[in-house]
MOPAC internal coordinates of N, CA, C and O (Angstrom, degrees):
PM7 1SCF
backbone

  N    0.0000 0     0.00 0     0.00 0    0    0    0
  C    1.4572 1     0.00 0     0.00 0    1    0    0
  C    1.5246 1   107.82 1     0.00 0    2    1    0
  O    1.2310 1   122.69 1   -55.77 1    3    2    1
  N    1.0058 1   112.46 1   124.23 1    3    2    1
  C    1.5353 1   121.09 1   169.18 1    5    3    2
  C    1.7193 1   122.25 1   -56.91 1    6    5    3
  O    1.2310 1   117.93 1   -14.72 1    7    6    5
  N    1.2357 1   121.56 1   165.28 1    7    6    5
  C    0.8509 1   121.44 1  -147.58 1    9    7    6
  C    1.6464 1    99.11 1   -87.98 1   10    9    7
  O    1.2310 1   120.45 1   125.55 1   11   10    9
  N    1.5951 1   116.74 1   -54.45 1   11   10    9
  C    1.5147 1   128.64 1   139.88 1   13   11   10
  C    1.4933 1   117.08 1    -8.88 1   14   13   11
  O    1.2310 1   126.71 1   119.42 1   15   14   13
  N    1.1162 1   104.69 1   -60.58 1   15   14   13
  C    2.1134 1   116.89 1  -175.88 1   17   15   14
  C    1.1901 1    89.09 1   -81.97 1   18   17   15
  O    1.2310 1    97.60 1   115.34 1   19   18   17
  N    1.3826 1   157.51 1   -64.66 1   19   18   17
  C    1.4244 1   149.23 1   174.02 1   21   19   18
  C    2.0365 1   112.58 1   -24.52 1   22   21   19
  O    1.2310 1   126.75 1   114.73 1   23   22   21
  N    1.4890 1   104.62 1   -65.27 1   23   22   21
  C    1.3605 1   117.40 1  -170.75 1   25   23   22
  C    1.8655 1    99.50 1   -74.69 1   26   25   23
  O    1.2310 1   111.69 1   156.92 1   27   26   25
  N    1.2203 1   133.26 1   -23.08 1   27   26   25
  C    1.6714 1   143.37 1   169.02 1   29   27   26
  C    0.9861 1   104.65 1   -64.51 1   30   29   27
  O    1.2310 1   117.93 1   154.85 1   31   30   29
  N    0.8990 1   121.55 1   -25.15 1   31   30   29
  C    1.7439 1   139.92 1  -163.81 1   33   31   30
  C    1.5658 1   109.05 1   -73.38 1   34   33   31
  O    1.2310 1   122.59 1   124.02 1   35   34   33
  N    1.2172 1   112.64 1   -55.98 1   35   34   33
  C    1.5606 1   126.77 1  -161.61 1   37   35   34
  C    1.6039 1    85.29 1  -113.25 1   38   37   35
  O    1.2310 1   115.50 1   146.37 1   39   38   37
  N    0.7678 1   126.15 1   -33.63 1   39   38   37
  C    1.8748 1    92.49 1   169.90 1   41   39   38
  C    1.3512 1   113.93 1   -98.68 1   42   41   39
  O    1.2310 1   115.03 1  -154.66 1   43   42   41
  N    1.3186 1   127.03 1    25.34 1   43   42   41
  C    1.4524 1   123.31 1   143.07 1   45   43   42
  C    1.5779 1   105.68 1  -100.38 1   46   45   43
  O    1.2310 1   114.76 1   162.11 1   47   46   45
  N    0.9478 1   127.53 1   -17.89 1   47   46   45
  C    1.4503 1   117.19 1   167.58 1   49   47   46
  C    1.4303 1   110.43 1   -88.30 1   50   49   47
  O    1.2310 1   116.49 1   168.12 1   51   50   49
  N    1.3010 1   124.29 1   -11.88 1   51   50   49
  C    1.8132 1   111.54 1   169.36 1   53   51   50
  C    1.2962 1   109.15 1   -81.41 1   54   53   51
  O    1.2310 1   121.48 1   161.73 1   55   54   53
  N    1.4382 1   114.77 1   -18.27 1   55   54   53
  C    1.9691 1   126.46 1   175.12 1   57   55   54
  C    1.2891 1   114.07 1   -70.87 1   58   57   55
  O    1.2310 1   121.83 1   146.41 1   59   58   57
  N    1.0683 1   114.11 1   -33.59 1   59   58   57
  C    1.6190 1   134.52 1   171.38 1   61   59   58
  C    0.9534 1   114.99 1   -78.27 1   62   61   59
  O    1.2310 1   112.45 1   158.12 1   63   62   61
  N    1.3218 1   131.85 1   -21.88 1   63   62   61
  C    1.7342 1   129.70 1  -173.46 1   65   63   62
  C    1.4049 1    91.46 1  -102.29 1   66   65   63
  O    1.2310 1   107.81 1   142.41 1   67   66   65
  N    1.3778 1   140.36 1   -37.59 1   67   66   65
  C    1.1265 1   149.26 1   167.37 1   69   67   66
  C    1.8413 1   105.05 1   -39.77 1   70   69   67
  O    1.2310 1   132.50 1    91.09 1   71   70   69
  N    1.0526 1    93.46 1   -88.91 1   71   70   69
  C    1.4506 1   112.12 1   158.97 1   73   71   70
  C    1.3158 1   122.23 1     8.30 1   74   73   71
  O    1.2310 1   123.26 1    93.89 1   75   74   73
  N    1.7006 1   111.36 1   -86.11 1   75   74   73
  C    1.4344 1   147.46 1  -166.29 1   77   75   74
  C    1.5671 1    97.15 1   -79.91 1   78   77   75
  O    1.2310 1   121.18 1   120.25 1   79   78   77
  N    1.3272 1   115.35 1   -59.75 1   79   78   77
  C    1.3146 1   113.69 1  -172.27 1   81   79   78
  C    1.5721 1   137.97 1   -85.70 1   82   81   79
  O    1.2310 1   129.74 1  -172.97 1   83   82   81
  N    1.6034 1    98.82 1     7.03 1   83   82   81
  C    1.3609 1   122.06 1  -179.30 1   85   83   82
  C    1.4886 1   121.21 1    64.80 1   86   85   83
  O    1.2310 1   122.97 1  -178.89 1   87   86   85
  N    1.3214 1   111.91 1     1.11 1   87   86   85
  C    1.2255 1   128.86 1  -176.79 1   89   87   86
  C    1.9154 1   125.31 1   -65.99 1   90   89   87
  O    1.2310 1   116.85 1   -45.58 1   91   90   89
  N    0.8228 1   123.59 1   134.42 1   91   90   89
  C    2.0570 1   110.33 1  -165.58 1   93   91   90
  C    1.6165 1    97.86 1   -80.48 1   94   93   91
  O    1.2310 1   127.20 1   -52.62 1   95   94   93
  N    1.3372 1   103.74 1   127.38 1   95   94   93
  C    1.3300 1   104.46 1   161.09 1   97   95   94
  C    1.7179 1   125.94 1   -23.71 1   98   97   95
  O    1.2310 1   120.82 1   129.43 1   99   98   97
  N    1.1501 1   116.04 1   -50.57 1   99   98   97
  C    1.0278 1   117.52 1  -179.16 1  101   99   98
  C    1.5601 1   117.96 1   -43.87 1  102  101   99
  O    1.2310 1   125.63 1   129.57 1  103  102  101
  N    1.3857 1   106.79 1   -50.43 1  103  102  101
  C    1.3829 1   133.55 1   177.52 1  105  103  102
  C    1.4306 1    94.49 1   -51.25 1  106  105  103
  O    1.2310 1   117.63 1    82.44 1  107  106  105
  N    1.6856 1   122.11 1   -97.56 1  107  106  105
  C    1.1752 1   118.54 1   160.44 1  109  107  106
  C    1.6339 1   127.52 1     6.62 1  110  109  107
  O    1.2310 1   120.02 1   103.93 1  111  110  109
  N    1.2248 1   117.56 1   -76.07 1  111  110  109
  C    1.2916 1   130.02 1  -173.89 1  113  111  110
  C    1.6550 1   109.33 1   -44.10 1  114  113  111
  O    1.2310 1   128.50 1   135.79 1  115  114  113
  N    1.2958 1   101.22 1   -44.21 1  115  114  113
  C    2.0336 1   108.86 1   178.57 1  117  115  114
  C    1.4318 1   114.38 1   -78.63 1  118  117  115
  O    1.2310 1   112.13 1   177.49 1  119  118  117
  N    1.4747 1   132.45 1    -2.51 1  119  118  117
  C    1.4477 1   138.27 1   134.67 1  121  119  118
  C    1.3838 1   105.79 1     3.43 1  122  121  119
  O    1.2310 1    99.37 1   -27.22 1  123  122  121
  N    1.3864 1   154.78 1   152.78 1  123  122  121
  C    1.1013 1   146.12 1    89.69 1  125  123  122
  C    1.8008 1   120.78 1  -101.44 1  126  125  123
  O    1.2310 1   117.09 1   -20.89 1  127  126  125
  N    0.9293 1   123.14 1   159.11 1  127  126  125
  C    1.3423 1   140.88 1   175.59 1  129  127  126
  C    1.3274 1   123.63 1   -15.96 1  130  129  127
  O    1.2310 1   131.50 1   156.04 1  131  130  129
  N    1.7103 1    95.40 1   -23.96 1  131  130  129
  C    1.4230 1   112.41 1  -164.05 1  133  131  130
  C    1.6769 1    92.12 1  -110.89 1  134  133  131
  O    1.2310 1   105.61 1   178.89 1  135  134  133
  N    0.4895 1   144.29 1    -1.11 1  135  134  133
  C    2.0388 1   170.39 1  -177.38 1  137  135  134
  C    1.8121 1    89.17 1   -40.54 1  138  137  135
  O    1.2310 1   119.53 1   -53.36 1  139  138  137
  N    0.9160 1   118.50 1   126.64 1  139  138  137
  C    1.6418 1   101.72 1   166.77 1  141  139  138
  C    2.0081 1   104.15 1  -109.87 1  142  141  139
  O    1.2310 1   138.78 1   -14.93 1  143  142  141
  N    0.6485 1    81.19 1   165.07 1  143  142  141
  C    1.7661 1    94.79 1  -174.97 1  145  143  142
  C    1.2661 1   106.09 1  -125.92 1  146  145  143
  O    1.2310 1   117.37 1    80.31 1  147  146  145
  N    1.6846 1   122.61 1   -99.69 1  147  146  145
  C    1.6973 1   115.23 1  -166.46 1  149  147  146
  C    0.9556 1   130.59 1   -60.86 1  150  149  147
  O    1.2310 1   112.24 1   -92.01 1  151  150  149
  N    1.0810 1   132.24 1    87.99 1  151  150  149
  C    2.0790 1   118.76 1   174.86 1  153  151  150
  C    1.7812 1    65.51 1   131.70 1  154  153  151
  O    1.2310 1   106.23 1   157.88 1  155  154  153
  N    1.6087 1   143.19 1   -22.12 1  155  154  153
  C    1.6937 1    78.82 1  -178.33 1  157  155  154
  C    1.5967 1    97.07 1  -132.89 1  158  157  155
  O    1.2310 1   117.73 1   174.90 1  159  158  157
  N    1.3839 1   121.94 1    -5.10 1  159  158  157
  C    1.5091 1   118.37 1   161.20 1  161  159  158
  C    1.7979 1   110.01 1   -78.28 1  162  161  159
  O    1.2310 1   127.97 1   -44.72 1  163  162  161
  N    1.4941 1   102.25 1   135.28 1  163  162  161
  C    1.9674 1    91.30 1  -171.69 1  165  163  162
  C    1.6161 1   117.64 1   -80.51 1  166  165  163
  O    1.2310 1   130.36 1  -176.14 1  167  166  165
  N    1.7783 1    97.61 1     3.86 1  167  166  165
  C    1.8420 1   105.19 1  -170.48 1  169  167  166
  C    1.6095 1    91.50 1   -79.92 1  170  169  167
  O    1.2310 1   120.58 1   144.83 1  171  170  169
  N    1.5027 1   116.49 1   -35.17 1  171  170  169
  C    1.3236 1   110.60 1  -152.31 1  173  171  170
  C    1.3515 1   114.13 1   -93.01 1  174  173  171
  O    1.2310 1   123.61 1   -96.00 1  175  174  173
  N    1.3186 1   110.68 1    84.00 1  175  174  173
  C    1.7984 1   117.90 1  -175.41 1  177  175  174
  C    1.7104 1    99.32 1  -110.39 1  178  177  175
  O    1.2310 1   133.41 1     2.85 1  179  178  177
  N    1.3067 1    91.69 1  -177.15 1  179  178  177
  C    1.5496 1   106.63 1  -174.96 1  181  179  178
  C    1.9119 1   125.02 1   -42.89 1  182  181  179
  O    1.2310 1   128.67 1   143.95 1  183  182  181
  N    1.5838 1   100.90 1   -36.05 1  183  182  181
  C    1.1520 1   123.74 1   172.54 1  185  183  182
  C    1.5652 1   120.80 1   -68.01 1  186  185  183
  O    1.2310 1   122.34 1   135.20 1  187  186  185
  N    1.2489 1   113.13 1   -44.80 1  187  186  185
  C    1.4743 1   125.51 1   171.23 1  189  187  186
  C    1.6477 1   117.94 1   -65.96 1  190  189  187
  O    1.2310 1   125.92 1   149.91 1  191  190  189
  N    1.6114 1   106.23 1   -30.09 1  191  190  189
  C    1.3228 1   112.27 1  -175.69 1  193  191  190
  C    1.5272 1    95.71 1   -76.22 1  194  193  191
  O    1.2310 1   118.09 1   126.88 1  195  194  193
  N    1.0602 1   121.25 1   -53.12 1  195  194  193
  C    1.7616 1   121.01 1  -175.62 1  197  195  194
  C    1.2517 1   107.86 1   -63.83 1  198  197  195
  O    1.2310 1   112.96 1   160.74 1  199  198  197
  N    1.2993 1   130.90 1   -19.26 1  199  198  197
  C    1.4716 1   127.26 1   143.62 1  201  199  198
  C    1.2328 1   152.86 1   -74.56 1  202  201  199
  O    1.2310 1   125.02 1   161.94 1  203  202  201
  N    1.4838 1   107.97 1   -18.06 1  203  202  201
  C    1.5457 1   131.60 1   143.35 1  205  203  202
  C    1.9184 1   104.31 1   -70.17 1  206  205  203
  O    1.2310 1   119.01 1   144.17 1  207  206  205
  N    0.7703 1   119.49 1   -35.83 1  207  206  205
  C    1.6870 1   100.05 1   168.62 1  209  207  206
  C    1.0812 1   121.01 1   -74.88 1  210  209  207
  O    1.2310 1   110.11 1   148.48 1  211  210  209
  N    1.4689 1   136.17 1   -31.52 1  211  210  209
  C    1.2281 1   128.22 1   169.83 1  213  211  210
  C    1.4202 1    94.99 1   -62.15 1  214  213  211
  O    1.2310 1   110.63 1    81.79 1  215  214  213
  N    1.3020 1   135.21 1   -98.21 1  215  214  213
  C    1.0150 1   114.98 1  -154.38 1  217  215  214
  C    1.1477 1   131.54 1   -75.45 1  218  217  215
  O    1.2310 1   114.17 1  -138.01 1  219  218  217
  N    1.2317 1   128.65 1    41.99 1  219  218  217
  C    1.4928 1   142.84 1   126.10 1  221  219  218
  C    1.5677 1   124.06 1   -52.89 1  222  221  219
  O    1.2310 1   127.10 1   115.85 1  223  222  221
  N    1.1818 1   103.95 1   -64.15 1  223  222  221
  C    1.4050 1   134.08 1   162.74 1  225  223  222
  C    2.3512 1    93.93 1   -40.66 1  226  225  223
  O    1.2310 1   126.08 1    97.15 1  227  226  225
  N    1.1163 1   105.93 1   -82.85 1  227  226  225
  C    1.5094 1   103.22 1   174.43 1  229  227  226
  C    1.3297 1   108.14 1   -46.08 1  230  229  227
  O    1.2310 1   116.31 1    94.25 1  231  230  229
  N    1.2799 1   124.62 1   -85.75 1  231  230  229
  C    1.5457 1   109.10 1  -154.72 1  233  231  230
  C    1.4660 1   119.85 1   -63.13 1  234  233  231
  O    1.2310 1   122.18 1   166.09 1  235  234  233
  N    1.1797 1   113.42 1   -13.91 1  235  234  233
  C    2.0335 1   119.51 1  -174.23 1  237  235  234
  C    1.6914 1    88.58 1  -107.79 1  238  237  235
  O    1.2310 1   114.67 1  -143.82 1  239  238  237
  N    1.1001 1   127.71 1    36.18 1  239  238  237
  C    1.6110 1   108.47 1   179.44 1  241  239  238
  C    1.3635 1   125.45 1    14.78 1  242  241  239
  O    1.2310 1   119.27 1  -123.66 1  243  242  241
  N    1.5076 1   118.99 1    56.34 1  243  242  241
  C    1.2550 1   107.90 1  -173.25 1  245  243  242
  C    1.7152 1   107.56 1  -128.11 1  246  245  243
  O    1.2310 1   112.86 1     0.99 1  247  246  245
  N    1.7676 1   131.09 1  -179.01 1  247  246  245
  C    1.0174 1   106.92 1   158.91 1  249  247  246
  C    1.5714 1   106.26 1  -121.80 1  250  249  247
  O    1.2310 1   128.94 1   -12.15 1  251  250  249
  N    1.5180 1   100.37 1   167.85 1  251  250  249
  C    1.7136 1   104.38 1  -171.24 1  253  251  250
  C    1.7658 1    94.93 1  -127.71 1  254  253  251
  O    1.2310 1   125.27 1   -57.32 1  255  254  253
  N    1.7018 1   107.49 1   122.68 1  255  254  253
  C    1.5419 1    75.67 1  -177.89 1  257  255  254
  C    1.7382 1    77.56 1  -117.27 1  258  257  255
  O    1.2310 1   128.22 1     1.94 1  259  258  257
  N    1.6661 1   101.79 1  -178.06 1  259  258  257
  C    1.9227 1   103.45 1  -158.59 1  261  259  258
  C    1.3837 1   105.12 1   -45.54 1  262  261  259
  O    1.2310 1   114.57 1   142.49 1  263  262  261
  N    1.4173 1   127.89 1   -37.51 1  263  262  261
  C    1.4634 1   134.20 1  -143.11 1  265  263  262
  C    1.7394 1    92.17 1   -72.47 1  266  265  263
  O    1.2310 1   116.23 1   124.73 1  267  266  265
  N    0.9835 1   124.78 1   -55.27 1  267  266  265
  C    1.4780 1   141.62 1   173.12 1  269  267  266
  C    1.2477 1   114.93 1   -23.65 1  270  269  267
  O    1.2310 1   125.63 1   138.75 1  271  270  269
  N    1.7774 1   106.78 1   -41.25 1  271  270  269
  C    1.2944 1    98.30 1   177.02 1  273  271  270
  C    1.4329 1   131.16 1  -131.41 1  274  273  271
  O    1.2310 1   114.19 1   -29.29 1  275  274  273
  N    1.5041 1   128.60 1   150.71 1  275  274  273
  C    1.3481 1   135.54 1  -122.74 1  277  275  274
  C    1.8502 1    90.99 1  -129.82 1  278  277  275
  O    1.2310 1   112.19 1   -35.71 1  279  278  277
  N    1.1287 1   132.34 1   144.29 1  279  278  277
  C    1.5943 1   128.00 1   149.22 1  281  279  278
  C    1.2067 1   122.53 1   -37.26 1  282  281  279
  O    1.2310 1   125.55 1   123.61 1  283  282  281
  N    1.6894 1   106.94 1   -56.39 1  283  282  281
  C    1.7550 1   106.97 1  -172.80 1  285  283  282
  C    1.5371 1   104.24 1   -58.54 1  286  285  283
  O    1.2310 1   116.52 1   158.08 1  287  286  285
  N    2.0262 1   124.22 1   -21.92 1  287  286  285
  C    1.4555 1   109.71 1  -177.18 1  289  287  286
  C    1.7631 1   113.99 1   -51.39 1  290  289  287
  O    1.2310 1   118.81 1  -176.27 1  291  290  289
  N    1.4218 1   119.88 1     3.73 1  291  290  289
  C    1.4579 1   117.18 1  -145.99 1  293  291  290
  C    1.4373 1   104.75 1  -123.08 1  294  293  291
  O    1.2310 1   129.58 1   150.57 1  295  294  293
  N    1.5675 1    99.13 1   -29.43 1  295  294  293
  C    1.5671 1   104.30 1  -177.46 1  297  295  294
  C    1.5229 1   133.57 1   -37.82 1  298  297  295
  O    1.2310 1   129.90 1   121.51 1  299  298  297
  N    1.5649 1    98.51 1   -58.49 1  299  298  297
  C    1.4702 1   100.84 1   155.93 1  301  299  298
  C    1.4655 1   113.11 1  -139.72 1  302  301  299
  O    1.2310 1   128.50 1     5.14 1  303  302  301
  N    1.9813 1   101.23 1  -174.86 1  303  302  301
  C    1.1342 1    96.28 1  -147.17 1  305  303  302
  C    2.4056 1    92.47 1   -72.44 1  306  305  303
  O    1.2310 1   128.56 1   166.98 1  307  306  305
  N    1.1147 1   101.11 1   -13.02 1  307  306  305
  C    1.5312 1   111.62 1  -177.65 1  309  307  306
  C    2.1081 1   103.63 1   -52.99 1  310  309  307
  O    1.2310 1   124.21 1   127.63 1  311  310  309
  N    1.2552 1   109.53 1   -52.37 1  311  310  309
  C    1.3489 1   129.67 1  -167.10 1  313  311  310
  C    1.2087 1    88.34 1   -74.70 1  314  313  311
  O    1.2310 1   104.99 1   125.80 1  315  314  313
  N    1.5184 1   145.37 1   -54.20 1  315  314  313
  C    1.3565 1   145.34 1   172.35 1  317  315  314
  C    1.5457 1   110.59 1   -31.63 1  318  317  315
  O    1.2310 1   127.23 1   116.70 1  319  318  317
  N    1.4371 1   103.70 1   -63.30 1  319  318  317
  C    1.4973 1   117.15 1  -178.97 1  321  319  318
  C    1.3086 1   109.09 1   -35.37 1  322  321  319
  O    1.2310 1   131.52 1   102.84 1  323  322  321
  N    1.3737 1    95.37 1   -77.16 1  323  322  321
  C    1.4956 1   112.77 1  -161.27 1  325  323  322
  C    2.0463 1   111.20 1   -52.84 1  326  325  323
  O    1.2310 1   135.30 1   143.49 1  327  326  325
  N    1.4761 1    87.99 1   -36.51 1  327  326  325
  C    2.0745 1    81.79 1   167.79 1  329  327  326
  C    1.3752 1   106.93 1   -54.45 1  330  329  327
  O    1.2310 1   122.07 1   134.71 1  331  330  329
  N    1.3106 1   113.65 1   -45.29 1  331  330  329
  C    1.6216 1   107.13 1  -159.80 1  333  331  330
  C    1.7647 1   103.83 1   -78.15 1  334  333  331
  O    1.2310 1   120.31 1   157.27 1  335  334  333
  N    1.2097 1   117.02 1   -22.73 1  335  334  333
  C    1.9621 1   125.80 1   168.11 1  337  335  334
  C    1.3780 1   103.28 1   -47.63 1  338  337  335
  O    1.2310 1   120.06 1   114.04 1  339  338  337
  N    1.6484 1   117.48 1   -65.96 1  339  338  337
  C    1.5024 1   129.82 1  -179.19 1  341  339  338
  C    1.3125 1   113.97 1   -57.08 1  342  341  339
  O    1.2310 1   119.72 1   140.48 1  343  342  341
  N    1.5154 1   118.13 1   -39.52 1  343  342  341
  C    1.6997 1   102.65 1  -164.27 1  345  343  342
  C    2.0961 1    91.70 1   -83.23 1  346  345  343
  O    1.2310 1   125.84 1   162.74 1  347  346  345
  N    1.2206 1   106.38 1   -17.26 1  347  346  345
  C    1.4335 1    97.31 1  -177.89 1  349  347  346
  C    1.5693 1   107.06 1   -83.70 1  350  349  347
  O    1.2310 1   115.23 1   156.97 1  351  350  349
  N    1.1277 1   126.65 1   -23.03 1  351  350  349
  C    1.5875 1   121.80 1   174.46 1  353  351  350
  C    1.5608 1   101.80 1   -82.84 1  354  353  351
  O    1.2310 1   103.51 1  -169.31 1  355  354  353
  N    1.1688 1   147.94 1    10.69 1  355  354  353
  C    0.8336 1   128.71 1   169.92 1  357  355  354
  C    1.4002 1   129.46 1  -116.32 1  358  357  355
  O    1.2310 1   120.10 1   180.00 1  359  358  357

């Protein structure tokens, strides 16, 4: 993956978390790696996660079937990333 498709990568998934989670870009944008999401942002419950997979699945043209995905993918927004790196390299 290029370095371009690497950095496309994570700001279509901060548009998407934006998106799904009603959250302002701005907000979004100050994320770092270390960012926690499930159990400690209150948008990101069970419902939001099945909505961040669909459109994962949409905007990265990819497919996710259940096995693929793990709790810790959710922890933070870093572990988030990196699911969406793997399901796109593959």
């Amino acid at each position: 993956m290029a370095r371009s498709d690497w950095d496309d990568t994570e700001v279509t998934l901060r548009a998407l978390l934006a998106d799904v989670l009603g959250l302002s870009p701005k907000r979004i944008a100050g994320f770092t790696e270390q960012t926690e999401l499930f159990g400690a942002l209150p948008e990101v419950d069970s419902l939001a996660v099945a909505s961040l997979l669909t459109g994962i699945e949409e905007r990265f043209a990819v497919l996710i079937e259940d096995n693929d995905v793990e709790a810790e993918d959710f922890a933070t927004f870093g572990t988030l990333l990196a699911f969406v790196r793997r399901k796109v390299l593959q």
